[in-house]
Biopython code that builds the backbone (N, CA, C, O; Angstrom):
import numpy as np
from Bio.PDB.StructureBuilder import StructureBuilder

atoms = [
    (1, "UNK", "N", (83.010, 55.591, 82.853)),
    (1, "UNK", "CA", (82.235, 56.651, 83.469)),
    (1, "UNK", "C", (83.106, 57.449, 84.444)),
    (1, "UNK", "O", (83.105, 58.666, 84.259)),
    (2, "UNK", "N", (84.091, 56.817, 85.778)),
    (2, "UNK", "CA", (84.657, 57.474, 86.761)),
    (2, "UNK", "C", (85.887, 57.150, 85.684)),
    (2, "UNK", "O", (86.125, 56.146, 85.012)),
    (3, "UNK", "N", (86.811, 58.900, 85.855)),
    (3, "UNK", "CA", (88.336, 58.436, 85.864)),
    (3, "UNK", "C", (89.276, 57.894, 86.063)),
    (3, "UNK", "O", (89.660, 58.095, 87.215)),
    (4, "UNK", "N", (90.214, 56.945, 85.224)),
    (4, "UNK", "CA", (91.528, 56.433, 86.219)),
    (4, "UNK", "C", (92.257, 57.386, 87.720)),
    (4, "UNK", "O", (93.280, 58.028, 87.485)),
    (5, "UNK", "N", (91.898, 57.408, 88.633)),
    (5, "UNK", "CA", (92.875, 57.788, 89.385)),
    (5, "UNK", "C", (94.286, 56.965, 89.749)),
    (5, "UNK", "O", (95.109, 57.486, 90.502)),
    (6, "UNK", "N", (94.427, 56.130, 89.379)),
    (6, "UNK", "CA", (95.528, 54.775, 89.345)),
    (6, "UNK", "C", (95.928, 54.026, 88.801)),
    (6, "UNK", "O", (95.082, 53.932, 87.912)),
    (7, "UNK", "N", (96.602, 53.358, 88.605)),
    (7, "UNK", "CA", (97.608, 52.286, 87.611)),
    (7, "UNK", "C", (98.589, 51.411, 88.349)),
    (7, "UNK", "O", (99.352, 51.959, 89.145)),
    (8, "UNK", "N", (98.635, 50.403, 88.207)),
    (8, "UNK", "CA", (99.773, 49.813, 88.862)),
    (8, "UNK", "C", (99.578, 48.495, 88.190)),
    (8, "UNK", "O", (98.523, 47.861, 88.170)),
    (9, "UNK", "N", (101.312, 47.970, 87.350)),
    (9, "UNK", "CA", (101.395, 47.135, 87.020)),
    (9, "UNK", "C", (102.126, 46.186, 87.707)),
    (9, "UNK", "O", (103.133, 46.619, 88.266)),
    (10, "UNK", "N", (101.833, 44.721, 87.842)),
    (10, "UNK", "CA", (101.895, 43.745, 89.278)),
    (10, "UNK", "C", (103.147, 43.733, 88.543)),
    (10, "UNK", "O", (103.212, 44.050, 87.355)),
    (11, "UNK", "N", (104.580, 43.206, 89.551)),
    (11, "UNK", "CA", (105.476, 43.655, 89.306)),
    (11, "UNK", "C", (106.322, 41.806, 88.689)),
    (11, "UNK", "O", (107.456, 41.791, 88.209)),
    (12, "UNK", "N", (105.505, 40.534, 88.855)),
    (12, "UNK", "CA", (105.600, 39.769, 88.652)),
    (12, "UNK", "C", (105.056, 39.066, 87.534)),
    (12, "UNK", "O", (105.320, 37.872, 87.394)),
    (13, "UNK", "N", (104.077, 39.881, 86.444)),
    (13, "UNK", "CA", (103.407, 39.320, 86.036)),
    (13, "UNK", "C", (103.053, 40.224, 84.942)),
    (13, "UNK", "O", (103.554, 41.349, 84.948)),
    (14, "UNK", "N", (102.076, 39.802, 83.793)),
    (14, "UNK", "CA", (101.539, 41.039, 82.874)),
    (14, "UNK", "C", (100.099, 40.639, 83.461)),
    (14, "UNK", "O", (99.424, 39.629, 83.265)),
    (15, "UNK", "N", (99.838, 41.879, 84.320)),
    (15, "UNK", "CA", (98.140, 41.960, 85.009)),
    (15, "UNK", "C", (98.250, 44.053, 85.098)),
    (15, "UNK", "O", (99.218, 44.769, 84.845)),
    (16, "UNK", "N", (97.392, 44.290, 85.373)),
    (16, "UNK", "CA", (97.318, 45.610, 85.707)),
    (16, "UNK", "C", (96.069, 46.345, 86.239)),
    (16, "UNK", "O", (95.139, 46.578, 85.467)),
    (17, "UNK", "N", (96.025, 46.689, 87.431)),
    (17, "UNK", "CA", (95.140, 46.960, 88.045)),
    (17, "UNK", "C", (94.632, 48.716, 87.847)),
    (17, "UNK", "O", (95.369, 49.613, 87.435)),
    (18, "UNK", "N", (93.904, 48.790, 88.059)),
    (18, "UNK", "CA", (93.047, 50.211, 87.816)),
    (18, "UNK", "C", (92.460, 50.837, 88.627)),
    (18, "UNK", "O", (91.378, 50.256, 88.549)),
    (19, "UNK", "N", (92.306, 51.660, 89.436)),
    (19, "UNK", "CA", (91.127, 52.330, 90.356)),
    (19, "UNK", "C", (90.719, 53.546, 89.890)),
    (19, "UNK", "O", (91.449, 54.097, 89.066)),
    (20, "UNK", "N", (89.269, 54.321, 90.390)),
    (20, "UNK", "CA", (88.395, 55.285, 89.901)),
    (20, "UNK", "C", (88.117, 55.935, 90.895)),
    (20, "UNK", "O", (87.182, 56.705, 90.675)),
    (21, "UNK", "N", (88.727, 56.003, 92.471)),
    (21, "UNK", "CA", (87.981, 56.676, 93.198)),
    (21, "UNK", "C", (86.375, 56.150, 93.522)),
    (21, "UNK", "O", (85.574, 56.984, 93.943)),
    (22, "UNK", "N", (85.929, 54.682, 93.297)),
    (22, "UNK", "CA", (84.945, 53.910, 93.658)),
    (22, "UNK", "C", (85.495, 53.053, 94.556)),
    (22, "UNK", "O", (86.650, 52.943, 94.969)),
    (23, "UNK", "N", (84.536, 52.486, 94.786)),
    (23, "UNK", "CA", (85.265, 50.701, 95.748)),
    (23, "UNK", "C", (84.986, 49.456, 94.852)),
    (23, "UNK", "O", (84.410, 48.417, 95.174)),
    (24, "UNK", "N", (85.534, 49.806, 93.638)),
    (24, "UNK", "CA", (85.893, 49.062, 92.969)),
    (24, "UNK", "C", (87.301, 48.888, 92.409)),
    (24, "UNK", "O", (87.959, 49.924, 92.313)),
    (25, "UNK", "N", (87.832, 47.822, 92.050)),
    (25, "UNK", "CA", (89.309, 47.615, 90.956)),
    (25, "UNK", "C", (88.877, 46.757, 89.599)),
    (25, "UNK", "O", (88.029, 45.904, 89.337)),
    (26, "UNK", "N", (89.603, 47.237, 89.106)),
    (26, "UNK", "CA", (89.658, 46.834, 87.650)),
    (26, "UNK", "C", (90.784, 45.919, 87.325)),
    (26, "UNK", "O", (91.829, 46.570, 87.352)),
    (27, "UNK", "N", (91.010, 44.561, 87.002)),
    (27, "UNK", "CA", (92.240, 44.168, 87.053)),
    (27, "UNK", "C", (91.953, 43.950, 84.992)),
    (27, "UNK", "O", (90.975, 43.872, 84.249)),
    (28, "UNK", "N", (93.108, 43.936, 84.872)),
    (28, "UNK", "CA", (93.181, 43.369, 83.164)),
    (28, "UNK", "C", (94.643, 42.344, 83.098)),
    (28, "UNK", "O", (95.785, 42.736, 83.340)),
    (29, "UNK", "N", (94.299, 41.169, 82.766)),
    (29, "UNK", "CA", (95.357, 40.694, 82.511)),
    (29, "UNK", "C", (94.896, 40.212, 80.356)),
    (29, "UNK", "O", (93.827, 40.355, 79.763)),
    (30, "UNK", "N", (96.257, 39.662, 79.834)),
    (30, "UNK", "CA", (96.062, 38.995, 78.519)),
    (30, "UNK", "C", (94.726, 38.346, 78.282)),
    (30, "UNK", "O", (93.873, 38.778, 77.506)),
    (31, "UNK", "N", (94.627, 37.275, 79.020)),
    (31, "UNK", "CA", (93.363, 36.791, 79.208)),
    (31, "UNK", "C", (92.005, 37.283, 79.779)),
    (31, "UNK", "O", (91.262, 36.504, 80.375)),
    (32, "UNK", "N", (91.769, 38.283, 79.630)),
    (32, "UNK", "CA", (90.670, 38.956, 80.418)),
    (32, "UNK", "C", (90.633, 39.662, 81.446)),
    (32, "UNK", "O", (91.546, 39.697, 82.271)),
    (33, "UNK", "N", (89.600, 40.293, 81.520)),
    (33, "UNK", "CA", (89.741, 41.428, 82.550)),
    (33, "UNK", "C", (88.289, 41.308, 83.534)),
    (33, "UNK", "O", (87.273, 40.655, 83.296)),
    (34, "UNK", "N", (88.600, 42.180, 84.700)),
    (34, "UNK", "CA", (87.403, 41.537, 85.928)),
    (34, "UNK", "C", (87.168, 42.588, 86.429)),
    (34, "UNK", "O", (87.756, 43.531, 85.899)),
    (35, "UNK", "N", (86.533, 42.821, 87.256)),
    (35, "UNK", "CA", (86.040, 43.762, 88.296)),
    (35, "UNK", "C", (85.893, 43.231, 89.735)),
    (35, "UNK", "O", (85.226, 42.241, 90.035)),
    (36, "UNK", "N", (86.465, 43.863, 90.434)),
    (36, "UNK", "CA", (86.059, 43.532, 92.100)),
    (36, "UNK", "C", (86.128, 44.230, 93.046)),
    (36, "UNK", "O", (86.906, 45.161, 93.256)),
    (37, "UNK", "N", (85.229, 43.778, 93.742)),
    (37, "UNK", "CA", (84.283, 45.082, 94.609)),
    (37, "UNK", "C", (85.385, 44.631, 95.866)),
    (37, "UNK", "O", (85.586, 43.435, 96.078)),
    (38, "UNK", "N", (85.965, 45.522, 96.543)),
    (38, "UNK", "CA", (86.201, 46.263, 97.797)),
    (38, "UNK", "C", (85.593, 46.460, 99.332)),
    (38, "UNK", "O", (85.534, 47.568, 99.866)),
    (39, "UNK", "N", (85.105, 45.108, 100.029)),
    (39, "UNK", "CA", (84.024, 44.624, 100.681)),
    (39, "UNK", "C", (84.192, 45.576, 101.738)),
    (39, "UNK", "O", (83.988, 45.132, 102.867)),
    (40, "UNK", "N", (84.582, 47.029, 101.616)),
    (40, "UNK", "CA", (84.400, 48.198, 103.015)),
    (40, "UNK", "C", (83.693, 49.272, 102.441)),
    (40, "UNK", "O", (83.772, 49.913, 101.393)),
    (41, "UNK", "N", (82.780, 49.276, 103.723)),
    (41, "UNK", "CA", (81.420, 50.193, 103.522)),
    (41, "UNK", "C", (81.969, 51.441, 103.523)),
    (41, "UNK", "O", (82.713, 51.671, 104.476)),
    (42, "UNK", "N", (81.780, 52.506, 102.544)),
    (42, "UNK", "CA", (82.736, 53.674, 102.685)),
    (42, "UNK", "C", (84.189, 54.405, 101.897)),
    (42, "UNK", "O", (84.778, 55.468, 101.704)),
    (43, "UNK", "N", (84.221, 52.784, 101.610)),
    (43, "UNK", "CA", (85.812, 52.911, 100.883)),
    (43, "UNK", "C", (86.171, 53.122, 99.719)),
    (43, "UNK", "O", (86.103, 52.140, 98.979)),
    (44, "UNK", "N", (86.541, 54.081, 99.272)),
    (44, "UNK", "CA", (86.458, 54.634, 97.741)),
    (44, "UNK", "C", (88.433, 54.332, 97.326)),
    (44, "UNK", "O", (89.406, 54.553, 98.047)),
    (45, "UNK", "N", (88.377, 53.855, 96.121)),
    (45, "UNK", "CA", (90.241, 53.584, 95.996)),
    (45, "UNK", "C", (90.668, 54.683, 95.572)),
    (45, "UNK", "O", (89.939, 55.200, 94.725)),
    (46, "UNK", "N", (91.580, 55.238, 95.844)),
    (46, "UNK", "CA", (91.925, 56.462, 94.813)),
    (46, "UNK", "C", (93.628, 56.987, 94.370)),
    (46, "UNK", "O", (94.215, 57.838, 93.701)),
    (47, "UNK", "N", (93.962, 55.455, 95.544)),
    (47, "UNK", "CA", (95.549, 54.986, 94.831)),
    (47, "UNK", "C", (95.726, 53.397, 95.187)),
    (47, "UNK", "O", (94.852, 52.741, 95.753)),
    (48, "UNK", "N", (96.844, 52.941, 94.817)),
    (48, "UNK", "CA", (96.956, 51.569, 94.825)),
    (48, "UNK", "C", (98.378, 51.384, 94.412)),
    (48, "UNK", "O", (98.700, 51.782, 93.292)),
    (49, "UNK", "N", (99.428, 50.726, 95.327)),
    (49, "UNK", "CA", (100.301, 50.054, 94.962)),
    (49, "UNK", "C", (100.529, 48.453, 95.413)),
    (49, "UNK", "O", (99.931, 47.887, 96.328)),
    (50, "UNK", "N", (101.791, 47.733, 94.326)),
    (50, "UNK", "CA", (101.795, 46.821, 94.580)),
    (50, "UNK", "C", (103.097, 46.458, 95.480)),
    (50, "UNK", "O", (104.219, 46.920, 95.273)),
    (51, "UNK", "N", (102.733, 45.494, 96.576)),
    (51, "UNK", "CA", (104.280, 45.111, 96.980)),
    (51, "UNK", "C", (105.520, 44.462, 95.966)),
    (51, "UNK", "O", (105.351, 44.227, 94.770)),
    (52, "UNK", "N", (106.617, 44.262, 96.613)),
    (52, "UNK", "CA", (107.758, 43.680, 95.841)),
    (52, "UNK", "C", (107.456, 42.367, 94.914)),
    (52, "UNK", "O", (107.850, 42.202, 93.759)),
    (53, "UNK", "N", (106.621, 41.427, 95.739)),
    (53, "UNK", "CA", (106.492, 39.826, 95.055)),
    (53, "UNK", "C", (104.859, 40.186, 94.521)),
    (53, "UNK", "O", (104.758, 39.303, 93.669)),
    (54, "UNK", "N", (103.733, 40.810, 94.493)),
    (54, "UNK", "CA", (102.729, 40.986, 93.608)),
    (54, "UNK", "C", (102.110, 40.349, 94.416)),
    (54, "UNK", "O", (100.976, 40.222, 93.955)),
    (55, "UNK", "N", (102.217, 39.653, 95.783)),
    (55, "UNK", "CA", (101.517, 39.282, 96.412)),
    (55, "UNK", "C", (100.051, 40.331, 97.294)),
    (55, "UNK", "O", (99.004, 39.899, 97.776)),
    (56, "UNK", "N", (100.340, 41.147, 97.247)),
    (56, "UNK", "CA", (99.876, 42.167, 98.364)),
    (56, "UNK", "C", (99.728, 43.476, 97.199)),
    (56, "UNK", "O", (100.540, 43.781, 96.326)),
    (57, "UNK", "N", (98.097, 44.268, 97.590)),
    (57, "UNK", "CA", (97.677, 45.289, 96.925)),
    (57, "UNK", "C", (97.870, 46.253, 97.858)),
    (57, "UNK", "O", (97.600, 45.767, 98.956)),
    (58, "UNK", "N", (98.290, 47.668, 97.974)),
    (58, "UNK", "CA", (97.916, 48.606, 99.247)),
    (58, "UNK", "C", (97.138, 49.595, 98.279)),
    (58, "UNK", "O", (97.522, 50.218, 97.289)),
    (59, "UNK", "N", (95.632, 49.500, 99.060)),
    (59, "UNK", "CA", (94.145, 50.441, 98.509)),
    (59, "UNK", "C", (93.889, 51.253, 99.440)),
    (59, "UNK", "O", (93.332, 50.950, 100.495)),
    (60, "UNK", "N", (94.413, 52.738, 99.011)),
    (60, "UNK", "CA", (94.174, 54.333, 99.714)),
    (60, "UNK", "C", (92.759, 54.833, 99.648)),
    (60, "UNK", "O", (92.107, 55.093, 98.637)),
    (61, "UNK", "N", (92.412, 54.918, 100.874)),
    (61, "UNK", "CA", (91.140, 55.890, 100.107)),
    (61, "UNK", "C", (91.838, 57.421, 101.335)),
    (61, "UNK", "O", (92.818, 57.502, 102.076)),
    (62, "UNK", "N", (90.737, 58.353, 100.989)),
    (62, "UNK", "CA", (91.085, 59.791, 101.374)),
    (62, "UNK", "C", (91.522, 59.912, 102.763)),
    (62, "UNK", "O", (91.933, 60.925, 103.329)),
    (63, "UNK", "N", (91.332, 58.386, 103.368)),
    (63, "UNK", "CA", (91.203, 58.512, 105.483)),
    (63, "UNK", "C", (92.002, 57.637, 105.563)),
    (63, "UNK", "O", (92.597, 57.775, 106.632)),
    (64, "UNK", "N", (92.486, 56.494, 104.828)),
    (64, "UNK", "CA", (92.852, 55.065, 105.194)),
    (64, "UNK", "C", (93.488, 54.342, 104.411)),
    (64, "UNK", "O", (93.666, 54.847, 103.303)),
    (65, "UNK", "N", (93.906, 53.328, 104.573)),
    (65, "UNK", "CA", (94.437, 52.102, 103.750)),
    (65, "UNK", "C", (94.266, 51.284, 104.053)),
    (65, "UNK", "O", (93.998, 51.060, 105.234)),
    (66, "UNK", "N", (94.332, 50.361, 103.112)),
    (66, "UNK", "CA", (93.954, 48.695, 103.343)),
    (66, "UNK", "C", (94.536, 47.881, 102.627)),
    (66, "UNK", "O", (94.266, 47.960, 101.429)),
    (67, "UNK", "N", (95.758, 46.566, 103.163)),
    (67, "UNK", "CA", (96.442, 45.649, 102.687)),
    (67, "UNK", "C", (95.506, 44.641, 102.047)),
    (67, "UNK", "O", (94.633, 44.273, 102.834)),
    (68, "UNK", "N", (95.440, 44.090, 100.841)),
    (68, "UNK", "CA", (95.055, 43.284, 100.572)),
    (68, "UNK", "C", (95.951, 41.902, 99.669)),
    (68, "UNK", "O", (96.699, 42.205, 98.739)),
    (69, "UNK", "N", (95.771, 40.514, 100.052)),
    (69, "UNK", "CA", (96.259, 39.520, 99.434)),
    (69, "UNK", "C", (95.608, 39.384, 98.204)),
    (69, "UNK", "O", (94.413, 39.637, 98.049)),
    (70, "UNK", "N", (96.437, 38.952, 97.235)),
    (70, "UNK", "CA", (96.346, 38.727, 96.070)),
    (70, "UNK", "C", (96.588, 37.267, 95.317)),
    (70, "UNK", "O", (97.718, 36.788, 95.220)),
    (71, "UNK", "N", (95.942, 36.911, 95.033)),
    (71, "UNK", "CA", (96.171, 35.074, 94.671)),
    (71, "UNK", "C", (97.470, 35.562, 93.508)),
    (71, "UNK", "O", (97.425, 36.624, 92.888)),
    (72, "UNK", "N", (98.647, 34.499, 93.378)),
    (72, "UNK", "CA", (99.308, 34.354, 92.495)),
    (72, "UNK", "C", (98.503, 33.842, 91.323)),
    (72, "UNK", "O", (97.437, 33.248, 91.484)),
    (73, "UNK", "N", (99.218, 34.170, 89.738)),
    (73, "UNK", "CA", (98.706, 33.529, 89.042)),
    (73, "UNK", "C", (99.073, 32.166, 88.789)),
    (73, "UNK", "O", (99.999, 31.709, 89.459)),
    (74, "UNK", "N", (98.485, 31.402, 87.903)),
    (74, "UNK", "CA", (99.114, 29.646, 87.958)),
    (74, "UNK", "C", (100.191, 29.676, 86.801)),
    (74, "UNK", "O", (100.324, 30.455, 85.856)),
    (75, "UNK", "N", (100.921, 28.552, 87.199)),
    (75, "UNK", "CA", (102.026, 28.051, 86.846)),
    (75, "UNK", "C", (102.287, 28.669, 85.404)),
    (75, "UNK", "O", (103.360, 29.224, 85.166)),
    (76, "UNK", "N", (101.325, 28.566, 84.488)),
    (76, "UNK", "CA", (101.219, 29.111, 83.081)),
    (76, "UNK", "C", (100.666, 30.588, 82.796)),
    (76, "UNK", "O", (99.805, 31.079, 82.066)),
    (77, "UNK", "N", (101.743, 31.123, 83.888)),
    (77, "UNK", "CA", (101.193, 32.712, 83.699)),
    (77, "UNK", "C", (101.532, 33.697, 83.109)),
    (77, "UNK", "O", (102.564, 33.687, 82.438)),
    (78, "UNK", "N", (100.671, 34.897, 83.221)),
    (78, "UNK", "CA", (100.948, 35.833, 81.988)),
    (78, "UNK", "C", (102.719, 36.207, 81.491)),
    (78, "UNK", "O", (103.160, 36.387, 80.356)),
    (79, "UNK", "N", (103.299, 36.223, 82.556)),
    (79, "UNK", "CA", (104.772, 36.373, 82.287)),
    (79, "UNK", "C", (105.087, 35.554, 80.676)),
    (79, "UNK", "O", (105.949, 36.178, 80.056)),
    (80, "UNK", "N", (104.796, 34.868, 80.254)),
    (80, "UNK", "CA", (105.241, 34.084, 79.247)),
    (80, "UNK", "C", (104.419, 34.243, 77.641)),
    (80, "UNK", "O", (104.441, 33.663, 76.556)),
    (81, "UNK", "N", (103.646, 35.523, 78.341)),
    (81, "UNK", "CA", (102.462, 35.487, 77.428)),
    (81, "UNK", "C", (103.063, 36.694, 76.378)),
    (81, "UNK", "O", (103.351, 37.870, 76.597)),
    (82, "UNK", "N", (103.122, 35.853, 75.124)),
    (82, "UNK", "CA", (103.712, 36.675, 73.995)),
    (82, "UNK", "C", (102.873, 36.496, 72.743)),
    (82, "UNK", "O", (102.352, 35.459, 72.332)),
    (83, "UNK", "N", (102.841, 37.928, 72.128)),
    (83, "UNK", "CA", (101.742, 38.090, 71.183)),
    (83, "UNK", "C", (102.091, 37.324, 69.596)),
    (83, "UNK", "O", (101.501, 37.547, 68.539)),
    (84, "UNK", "N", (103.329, 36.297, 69.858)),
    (84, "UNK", "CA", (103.748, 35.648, 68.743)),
    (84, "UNK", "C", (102.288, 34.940, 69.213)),
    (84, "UNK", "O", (101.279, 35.302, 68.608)),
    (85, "UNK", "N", (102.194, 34.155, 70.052)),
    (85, "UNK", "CA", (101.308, 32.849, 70.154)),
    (85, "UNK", "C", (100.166, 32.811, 69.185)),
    (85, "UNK", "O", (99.403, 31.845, 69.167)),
]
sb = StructureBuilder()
sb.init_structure("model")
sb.init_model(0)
sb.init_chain("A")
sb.init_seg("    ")
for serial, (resi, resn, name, xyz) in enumerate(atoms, 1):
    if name == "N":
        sb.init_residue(resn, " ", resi, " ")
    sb.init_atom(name, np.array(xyz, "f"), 0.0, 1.0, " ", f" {name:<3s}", serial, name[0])
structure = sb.get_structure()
């Protein structure tokens, strides 16, 4: 329904996050994909980068930003994930 305004692929991993200018993200990794809400009243994403280790999201809206932590994935993660399997 809302446009991509964003893209950013985690720089550790095959995941890739999405924003629309909502206060929502879109993450997609191999294994499935999620949605998660943005717990600030007000806050619409409308860019997004990732730090160096994929630990840390930075979510722009039109006034502000906001650091957010990011769980690593586990031990058996997408990095290894090849479409031979």
């Amino acid at each position: 329904k809302d446009p991509i305004r964003a893209a950013a692929w985690d720089p550790t991993c095959t995941r890739l996050v999405l924003c629309t200018g909502t206060s929502h993200l879109y993450m997609w990794t191999p294994l499935g994909a999620y949605c998660v809400n943005v717990p600030l009243p007000q806050f619409s994403v409308i860019d997004l980068k990732w730090d160096f280790n994929g630990s840390c999201l930075r979510l722009k809206d039109k006034d502000s930003f906001y650091c957010v932590a990011v769980p690593l994935l586990p031990d058996d993660s997408y990095s290894d994930y090849s479409s031979d399997d």
